[in-house]
N, CA, C and O atoms as a DFTB+ gen file, in Angstrom:
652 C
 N C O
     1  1      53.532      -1.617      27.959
     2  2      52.906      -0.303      27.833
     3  2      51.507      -0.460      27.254
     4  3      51.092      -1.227      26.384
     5  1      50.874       0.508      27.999
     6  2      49.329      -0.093      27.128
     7  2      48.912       1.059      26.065
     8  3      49.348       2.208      26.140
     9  1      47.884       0.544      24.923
    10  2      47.943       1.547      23.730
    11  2      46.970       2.755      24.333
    12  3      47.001       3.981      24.225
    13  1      46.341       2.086      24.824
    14  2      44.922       2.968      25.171
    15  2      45.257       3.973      26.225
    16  3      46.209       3.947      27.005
    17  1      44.007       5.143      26.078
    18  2      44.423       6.456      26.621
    19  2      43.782       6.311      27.988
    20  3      42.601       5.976      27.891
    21  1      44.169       6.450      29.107
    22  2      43.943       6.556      30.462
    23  2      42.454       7.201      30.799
    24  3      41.986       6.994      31.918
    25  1      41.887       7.796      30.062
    26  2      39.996       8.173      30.397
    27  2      39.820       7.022      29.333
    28  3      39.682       6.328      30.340
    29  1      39.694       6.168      28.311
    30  2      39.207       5.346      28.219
    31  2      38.168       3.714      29.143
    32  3      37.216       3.020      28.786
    33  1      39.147       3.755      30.521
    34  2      38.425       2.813      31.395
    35  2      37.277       3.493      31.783
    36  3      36.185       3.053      31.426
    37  1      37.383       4.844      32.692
    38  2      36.349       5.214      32.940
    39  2      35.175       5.460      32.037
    40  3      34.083       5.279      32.576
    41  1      35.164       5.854      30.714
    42  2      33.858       5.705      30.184
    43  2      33.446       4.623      30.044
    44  3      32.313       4.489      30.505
    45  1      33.988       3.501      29.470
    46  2      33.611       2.037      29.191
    47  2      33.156       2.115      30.689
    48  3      32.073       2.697      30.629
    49  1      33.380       1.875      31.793
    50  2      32.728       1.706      33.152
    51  2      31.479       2.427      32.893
    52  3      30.489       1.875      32.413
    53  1      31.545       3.920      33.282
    54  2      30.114       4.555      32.930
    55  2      29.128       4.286      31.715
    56  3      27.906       4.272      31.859
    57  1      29.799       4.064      30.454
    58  2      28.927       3.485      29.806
    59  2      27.996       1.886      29.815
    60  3      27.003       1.545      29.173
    61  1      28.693       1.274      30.669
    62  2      28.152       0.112      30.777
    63  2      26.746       0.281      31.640
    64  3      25.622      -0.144      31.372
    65  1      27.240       1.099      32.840
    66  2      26.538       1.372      34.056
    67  2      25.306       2.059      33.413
    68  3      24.208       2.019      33.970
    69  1      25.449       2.511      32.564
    70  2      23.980       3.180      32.105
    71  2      23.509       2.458      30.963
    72  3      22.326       2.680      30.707
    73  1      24.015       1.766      30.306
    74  2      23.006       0.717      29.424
    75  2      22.443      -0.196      30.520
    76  3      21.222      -0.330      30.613
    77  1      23.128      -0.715      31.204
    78  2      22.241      -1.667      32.442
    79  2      21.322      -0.753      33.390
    80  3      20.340      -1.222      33.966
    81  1      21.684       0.476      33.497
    82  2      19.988       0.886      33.747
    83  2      19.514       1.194      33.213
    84  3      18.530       1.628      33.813
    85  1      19.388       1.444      31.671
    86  2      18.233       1.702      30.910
    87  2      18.162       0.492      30.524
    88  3      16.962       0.376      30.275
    89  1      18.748      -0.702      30.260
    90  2      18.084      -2.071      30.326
    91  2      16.979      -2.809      31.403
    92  3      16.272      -3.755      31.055
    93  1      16.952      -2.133      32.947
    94  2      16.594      -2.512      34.064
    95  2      15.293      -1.668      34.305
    96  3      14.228      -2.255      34.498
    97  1      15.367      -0.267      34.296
    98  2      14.343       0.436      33.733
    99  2      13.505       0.123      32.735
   100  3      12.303       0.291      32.940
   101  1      14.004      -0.454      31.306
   102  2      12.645      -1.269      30.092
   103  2      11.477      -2.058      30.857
   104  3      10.275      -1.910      31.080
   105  1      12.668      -3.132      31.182
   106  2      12.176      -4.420      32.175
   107  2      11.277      -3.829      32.982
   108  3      10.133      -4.268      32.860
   109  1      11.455      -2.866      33.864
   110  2      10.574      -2.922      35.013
   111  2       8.788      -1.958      34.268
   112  3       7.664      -1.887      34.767
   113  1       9.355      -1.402      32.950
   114  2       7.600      -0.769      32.797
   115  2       6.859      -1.315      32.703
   116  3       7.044      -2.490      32.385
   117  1       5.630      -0.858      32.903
   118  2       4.564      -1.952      32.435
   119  2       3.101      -1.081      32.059
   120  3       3.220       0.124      32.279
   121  1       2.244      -1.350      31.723
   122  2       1.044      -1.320      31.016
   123  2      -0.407      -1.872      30.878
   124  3      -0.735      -2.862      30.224
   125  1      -1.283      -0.991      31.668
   126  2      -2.183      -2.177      31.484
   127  2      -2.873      -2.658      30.351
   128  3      -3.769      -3.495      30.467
   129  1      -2.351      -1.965      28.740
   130  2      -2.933      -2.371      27.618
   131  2      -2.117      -3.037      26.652
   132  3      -1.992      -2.722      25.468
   133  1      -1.549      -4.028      27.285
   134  2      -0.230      -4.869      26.487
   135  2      -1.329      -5.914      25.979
   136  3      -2.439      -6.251      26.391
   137  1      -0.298      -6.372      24.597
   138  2      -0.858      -7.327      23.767
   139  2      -1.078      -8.625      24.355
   140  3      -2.130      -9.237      24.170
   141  1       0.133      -9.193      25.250
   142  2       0.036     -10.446      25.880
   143  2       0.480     -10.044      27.343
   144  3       1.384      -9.218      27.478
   145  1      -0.123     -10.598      28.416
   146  2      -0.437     -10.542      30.000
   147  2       1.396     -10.843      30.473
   148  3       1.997     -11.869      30.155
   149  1       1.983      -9.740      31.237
   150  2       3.300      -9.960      31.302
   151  2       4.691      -9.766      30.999
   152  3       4.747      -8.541      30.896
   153  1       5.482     -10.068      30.858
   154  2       6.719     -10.191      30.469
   155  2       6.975     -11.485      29.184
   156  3       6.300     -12.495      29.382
   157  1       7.639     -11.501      28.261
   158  2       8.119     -11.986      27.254
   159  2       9.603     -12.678      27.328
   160  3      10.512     -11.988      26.867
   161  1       9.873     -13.678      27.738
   162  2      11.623     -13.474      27.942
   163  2      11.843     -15.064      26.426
   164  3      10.833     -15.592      25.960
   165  1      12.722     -15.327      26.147
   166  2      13.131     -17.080      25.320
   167  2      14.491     -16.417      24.684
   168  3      15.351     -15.632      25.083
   169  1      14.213     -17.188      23.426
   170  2      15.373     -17.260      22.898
   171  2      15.531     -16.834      21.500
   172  3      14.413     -16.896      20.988
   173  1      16.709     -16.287      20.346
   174  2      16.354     -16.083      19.464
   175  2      17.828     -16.668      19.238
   176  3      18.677     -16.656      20.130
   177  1      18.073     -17.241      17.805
   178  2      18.779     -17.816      17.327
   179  2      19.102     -16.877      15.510
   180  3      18.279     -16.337      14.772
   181  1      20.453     -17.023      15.367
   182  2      20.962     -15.960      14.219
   183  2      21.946     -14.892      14.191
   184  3      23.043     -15.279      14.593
   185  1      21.911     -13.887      13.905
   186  2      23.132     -12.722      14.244
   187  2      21.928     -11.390      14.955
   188  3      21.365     -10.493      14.328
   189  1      21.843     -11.726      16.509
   190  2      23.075     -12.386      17.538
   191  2      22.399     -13.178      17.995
   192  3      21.187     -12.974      17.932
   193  1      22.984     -14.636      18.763
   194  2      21.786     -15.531      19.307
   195  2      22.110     -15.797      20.766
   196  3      23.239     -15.948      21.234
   197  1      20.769     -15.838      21.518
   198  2      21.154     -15.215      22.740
   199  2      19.999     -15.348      23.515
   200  3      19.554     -16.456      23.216
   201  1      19.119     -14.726      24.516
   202  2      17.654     -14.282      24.794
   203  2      17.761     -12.872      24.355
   204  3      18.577     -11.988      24.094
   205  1      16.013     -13.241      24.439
   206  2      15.088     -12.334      23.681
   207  2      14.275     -12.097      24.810
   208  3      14.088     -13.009      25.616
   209  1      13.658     -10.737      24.999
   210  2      12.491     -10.139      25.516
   211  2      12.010      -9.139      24.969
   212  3      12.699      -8.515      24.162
   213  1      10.324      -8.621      25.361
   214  2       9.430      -8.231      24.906
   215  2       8.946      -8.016      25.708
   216  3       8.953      -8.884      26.581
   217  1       8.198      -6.735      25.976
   218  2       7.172      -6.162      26.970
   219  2       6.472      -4.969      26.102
   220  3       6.991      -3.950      25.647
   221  1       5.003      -5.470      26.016
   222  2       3.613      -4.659      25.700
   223  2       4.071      -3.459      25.812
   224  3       5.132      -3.386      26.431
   225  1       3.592      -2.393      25.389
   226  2       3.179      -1.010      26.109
   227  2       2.116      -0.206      25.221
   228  3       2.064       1.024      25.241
   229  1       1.364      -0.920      24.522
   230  2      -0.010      -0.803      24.292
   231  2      -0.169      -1.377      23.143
   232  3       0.698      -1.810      22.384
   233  1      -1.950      -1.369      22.967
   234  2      -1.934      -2.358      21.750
   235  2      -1.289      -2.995      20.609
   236  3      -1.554      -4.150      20.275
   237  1      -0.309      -2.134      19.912
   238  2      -0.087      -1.883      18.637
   239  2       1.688      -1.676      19.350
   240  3       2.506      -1.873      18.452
   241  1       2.152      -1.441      20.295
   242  2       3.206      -1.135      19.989
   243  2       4.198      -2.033      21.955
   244  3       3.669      -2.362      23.016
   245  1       5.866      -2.079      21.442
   246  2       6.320      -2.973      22.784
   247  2       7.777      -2.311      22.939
   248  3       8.161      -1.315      22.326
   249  1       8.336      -2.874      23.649
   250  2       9.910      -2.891      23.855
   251  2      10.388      -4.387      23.780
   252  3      10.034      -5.393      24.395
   253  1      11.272      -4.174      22.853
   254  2      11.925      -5.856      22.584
   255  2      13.510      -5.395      22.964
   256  3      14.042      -4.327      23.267
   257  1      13.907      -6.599      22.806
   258  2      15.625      -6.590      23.048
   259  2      16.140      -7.755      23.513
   260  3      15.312      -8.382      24.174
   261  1      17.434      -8.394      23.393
   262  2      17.933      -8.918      23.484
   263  2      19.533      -8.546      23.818
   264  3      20.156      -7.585      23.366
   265  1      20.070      -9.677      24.824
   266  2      21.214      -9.894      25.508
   267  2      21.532     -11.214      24.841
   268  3      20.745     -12.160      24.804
   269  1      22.969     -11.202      24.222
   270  2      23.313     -12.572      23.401
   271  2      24.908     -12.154      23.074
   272  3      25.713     -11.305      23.458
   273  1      24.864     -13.318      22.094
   274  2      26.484     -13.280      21.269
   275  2      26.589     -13.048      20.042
   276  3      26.166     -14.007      19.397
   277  1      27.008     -12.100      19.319
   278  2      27.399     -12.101      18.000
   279  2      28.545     -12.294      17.127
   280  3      29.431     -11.442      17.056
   281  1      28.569     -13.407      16.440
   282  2      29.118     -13.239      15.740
   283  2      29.844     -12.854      14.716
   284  3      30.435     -13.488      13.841
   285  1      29.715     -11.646      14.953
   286  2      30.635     -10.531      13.801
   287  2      32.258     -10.791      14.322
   288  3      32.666     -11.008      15.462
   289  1      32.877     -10.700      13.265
   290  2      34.351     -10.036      13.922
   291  2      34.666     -11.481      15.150
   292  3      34.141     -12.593      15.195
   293  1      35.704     -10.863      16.000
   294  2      36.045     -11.914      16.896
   295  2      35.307     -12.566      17.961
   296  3      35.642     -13.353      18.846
   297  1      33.963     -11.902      17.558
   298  2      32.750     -12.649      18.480
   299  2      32.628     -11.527      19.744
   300  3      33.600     -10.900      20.165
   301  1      31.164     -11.383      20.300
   302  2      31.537     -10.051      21.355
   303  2      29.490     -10.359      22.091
   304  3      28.486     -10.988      21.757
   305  1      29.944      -9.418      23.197
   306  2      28.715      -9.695      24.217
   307  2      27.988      -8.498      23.369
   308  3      28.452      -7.404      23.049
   309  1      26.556      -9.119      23.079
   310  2      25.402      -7.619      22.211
   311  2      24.500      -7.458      23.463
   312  3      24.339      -8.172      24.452
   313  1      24.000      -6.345      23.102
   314  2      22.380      -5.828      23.734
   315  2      22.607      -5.145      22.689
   316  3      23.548      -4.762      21.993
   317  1      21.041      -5.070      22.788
   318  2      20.162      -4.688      22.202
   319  2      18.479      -3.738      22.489
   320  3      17.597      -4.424      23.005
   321  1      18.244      -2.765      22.271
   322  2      16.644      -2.932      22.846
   323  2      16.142      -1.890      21.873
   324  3      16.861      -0.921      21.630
   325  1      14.665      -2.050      21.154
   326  2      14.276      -1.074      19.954
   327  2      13.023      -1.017      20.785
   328  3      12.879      -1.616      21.850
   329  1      12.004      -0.135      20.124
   330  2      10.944       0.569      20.124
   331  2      10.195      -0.618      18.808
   332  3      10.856      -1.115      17.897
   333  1       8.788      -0.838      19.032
   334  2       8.424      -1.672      18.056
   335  2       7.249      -1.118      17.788
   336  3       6.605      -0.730      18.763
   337  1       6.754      -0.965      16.635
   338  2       4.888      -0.671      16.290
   339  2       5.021      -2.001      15.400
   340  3       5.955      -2.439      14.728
   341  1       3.573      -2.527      15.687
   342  2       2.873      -3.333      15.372
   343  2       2.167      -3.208      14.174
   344  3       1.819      -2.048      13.957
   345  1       1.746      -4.262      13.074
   346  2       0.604      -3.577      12.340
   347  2       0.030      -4.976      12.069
   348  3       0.421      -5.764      11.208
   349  1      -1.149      -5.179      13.117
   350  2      -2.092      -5.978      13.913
   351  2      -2.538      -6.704      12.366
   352  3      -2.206      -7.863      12.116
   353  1      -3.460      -5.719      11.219
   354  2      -4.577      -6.719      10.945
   355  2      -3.670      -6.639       9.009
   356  3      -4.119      -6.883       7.889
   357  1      -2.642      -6.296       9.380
   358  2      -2.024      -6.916       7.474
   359  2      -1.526      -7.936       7.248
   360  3      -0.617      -7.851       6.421
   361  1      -1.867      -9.654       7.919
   362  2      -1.584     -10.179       7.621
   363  2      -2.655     -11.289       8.385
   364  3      -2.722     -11.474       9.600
   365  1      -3.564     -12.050       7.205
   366  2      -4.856     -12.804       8.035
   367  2      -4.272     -14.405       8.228
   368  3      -3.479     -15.053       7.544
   369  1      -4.926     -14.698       9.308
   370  2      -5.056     -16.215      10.020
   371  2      -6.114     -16.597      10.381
   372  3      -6.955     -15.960      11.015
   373  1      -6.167     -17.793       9.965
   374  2      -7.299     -18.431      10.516
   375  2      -7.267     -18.702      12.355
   376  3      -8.320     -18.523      12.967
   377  1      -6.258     -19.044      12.963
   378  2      -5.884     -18.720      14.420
   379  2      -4.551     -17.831      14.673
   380  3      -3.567     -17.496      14.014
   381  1      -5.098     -17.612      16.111
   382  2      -3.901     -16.414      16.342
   383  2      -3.789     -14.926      15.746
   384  3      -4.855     -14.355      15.516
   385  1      -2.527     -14.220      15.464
   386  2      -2.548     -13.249      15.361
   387  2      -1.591     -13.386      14.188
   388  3      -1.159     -14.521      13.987
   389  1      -1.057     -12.075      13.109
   390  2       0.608     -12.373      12.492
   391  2       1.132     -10.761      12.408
   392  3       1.520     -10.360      11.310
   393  1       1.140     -10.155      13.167
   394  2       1.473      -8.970      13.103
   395  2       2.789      -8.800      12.416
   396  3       3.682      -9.636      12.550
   397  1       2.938      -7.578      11.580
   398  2       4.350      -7.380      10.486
   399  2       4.773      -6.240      11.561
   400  3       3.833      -5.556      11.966
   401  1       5.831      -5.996      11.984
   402  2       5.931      -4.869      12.561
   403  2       7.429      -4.316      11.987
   404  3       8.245      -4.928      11.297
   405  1       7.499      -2.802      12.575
   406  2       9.146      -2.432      12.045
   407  2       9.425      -1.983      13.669
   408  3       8.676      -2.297      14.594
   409  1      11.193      -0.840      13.861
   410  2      11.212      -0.627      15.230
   411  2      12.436       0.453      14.539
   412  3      12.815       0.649      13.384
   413  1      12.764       0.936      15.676
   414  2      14.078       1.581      16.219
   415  2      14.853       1.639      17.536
   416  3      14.221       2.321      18.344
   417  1      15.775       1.259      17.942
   418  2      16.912       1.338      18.615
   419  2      17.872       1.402      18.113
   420  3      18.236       1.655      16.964
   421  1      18.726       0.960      19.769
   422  2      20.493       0.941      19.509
   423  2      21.119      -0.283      20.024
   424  3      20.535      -1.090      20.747
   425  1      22.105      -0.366      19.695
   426  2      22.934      -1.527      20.239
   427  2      23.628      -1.721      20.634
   428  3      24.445      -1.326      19.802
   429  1      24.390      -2.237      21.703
   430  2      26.641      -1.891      21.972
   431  2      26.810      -3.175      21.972
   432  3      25.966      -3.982      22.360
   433  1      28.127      -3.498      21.452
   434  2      28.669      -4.770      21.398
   435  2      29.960      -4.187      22.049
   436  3      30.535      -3.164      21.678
   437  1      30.481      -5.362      23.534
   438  2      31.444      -5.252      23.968
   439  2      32.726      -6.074      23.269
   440  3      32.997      -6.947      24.093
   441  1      33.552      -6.189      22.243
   442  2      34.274      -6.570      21.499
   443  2      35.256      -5.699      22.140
   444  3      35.067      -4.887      23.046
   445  1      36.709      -6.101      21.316
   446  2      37.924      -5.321      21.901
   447  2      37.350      -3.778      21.940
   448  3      37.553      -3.102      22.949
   449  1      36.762      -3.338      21.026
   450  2      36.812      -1.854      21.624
   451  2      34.800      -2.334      21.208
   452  3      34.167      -3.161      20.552
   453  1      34.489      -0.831      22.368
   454  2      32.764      -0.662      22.498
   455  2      32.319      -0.538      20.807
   456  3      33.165      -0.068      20.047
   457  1      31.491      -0.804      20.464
   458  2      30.440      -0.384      19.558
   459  2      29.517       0.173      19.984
   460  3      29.075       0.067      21.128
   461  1      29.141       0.786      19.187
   462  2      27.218       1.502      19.172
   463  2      26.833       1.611      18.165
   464  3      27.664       1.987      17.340
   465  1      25.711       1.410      17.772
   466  2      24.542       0.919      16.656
   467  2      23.490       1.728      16.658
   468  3      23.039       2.113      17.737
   469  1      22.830       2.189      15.260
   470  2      21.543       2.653      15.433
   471  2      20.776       1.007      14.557
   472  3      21.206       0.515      13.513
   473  1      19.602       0.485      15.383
   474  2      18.742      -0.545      14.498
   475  2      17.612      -0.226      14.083
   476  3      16.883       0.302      14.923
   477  1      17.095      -0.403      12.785
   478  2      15.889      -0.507      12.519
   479  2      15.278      -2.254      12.018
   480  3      15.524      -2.804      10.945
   481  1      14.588      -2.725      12.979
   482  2      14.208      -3.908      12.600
   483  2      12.800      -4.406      12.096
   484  3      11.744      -4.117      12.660
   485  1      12.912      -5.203      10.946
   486  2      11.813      -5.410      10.194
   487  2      11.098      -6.952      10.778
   488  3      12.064      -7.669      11.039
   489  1      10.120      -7.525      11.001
   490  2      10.103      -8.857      11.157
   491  2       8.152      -9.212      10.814
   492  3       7.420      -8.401      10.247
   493  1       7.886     -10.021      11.121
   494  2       6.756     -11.055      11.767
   495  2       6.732     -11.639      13.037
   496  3       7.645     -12.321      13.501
   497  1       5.557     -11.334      13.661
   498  2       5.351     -12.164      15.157
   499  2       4.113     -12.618      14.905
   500  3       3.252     -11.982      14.297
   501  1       3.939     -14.203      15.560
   502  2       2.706     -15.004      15.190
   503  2       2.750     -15.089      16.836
   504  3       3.561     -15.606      17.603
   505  1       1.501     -14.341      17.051
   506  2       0.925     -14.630      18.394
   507  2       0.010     -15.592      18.492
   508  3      -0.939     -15.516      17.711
   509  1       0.058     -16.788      19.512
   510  2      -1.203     -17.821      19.625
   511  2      -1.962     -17.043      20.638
   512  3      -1.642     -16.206      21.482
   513  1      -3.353     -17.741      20.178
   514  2      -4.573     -17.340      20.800
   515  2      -4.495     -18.114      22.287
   516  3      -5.115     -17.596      23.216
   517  1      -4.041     -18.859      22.429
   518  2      -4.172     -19.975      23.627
   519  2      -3.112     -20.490      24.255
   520  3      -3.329     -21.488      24.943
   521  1      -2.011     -20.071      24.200
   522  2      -0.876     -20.041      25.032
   523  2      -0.275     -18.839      24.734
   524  3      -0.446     -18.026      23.825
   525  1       0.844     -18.917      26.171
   526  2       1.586     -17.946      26.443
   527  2       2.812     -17.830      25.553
   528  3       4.014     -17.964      25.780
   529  1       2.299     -17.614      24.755
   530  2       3.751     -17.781      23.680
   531  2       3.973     -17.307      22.187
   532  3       3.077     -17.545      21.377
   533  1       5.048     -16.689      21.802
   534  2       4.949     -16.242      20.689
   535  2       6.250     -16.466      20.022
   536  3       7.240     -16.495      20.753
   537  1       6.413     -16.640      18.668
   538  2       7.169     -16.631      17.821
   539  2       7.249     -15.605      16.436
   540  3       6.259     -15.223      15.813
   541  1       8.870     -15.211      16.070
   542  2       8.966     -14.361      15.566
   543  2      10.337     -14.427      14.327
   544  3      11.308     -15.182      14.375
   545  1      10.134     -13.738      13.624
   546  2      11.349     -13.726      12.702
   547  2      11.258     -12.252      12.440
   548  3      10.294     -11.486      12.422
   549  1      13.079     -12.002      12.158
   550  2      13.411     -10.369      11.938
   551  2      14.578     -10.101      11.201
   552  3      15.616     -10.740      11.371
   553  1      14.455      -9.174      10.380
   554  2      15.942      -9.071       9.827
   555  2      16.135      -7.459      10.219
   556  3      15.221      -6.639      10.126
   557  1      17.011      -7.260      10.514
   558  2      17.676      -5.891      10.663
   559  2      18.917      -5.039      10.096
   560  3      20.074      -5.459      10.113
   561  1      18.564      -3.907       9.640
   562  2      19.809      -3.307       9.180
   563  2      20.330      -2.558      10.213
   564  3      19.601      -1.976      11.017
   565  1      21.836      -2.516      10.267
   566  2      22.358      -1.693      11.484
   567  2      23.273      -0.549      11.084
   568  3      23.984      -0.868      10.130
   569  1      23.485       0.776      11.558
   570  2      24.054       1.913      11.076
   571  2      24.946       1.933      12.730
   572  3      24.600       2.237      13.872
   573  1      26.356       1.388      12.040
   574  2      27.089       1.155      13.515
   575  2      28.010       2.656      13.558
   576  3      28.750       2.954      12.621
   577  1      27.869       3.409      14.603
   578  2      28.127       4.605      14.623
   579  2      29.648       5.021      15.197
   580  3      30.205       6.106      15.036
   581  1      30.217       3.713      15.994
   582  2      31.648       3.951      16.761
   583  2      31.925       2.342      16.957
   584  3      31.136       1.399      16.885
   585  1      33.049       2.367      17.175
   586  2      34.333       3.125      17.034
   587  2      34.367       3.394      15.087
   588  3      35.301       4.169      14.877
   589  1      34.035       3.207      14.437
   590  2      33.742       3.582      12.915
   591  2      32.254       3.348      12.445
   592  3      31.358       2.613      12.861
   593  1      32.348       4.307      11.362
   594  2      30.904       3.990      10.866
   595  2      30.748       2.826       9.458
   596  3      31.463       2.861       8.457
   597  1      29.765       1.960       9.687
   598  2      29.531       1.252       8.312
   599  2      28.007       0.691       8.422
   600  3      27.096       1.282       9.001
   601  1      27.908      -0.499       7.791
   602  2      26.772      -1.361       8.321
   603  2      27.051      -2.675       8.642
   604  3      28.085      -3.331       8.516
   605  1      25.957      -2.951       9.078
   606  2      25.908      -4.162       9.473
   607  2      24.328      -4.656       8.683
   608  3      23.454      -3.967       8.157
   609  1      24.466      -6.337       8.912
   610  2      22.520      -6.737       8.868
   611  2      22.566      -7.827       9.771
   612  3      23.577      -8.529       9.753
   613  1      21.817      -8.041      10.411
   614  2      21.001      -8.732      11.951
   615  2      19.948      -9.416      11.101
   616  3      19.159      -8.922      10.296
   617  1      20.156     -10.874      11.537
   618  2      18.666     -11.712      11.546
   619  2      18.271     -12.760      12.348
   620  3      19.120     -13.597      12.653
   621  1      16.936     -12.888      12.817
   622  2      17.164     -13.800      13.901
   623  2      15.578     -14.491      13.741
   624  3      14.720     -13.911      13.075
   625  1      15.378     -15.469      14.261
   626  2      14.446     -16.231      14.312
   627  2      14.147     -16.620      16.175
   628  3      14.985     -16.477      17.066
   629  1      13.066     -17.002      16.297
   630  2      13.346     -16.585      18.158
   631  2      11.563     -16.996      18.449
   632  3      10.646     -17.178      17.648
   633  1      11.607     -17.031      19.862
   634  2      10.252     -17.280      20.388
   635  2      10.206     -17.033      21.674
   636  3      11.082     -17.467      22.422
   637  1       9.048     -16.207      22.169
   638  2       9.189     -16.564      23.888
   639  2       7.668     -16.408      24.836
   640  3       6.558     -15.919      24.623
   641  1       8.376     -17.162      26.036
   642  2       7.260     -17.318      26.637
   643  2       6.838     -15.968      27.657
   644  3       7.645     -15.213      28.198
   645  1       5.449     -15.908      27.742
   646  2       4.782     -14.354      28.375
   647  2       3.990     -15.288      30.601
   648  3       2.945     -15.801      31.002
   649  1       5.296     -14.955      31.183
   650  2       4.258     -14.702      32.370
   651  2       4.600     -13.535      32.550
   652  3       4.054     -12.860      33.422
C-alpha cells in the first residue's frame, strides 16, 4: 500500500516541469551590458557541489545558479537560481575586479519528499582582467519553506568559465 496521497505524483510532475522552464528560460536571456561576454557555466564545490552558472544582465547585477548534490539529510538532486547585485568598487585590486555581492532566490531539493527554499546569498567574485574566467566564494542562509519550515546554511567555493 503506498503512504502517499494519489494528487501527490501529479504535482511533483508539474512542479518539476516548471522549474526546468524557468531554469531554461534564465539560460536563454541575455544582455548586451553584462559584466563578462557570454555565458558562465564550472563548478562549485561545498553544500551543494555540483555546476555553477552565471549570466550578466547588467553591469552591477546577474543570474547565478546551480544544478548539483547536497548533502543534507540522505543526500538529494538541488537547483538552485538567485538574483545577484554586485558591489563593483568595495573591494580594491591591483588586477582584476573583487566584487562583494548579496542575492535572492529559491531552491528545490528532490529528496524523498520535494523541498523549497527561500536563499539569500552572501559571497566574493574575483573577476580576471584577461581571461574568461572567474572565481568565487559564498555562504548562504536558507529559509526552507516545505515540506517543513527551518533553516538551513549553504557554502560553496566554485569558478567558471565565460564563452
Amino acid at each position: 500500500m503506498n503512504s502517499q496521497p494519489e494528487n501527490t505524483i501529479p504535482f511533483k510532475s508539474n512542479l518539476i516541469k516548471l522549474t526546468l522552464i524557468l531554469f531554461v528560460t534564465i539560460l536563454l536571456k541575455s544582455n548586451a551590458f553584462a559584466q563578462k561576454p557570454g555565458f558562465g557555466l564550472g563548478v562549485m564545490v561545498g553544500e551543494p557541489t555540483g555546476l555553477s552558472f552565471k549570466k550578466w544582465t547588467g553591469g552591477t547585477s546577474a543570474i547565478g545558479g546551480g544544478v548539483a548534490w547536497s548533502f543534507y539529510g540522505e543526500g538529494s538532486l538541488h537547483i538552485h537560481v538567485d538574483y545577484l547585485k554586485h558591489f563593483m568598487n568595495t573591494v580594491s585590486v591591483t588586477k582584476g575586479q573583487l566584487p562583494l555581492y548579496i542575492g535572492l532566490g529559491g531552491k528545490i531539493n528532490f529528496a524523498s519528499e520535494i523541498q523549497l527554499g527561500v536563499r539569500v546569498p552572501f559571497g566574493a567574485n574575483y573577476i580576471f582582467d584577461d581571461a574568461p574566467f572567474d572565481v568565487f566564494v559564498e555562504i548562504v542562509p536558507i529559509l526552507n519553506l516545505a515540506p517543513a519550515t527551518d533553516f538551513d546554511l549553504g557554502a560553496a567555493l566554485g569558478g567558471r568559465f565565460y564563452f
